[in-house]
N, C-alpha and C positions, 0 to 999 in steps of 0.2 A: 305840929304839922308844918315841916319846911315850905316855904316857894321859896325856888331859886333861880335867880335870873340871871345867865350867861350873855351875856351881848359880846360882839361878834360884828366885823364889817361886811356888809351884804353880798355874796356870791365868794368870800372867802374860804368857807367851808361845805363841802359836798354833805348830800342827802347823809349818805353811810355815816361820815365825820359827826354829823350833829345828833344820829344817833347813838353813836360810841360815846360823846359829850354829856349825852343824857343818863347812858347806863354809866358812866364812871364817876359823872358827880353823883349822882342818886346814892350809887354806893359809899363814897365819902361819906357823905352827911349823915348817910345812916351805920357809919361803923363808929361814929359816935353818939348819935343820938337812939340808936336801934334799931331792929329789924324789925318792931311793930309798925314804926310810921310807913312804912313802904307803900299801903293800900293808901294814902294820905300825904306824897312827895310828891311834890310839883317842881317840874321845871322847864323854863322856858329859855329858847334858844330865840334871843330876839337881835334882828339883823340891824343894825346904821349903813345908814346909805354911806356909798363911799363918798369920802371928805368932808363930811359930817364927822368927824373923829379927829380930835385933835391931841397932839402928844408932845411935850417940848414947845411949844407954842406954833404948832407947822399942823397943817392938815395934812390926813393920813388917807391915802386910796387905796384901796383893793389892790391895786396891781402892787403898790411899793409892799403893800404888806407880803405879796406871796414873795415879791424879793428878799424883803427879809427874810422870812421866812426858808428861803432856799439857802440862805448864805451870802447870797448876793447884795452891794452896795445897792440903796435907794436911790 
């Protein structure tokens, strides 16, 4: 019986995104461990406030992350 916990910095990811997050790890997990645990897969998309997240020894925000994220220098 997986749980699996995604964390994720807060308002990083829209509604839609965090349920795409859920259908694609769910299915990970279970194209290894099977397709019985499904009624029995948990997962949680749990949010870090921004700069509560640290990376390199530098606090991470929301905003630098969508930069990253875009391509763009932090």
């Amino acid at each position: 019986m997986p749980l699996i916990t995604v964390r994720t910095l807060e308002g990083l990811l829209t509604a839609q995104q965090k349920e795409t997050m859920i259908e694609r790890v769910t299915n990970a997990a279970l194209s290894v461990e099977g397709e019985a645990y499904r009624p029995v897969t948990w997962v949680i998309v749990e949010e870090v406030p921004s700069g509560a997240w640290g990376i390199a020894g530098q606090a991470l925000t929301t905003d630098a992350a969508k930069q990253l994220a875009s391509g763009k220098a932090a």
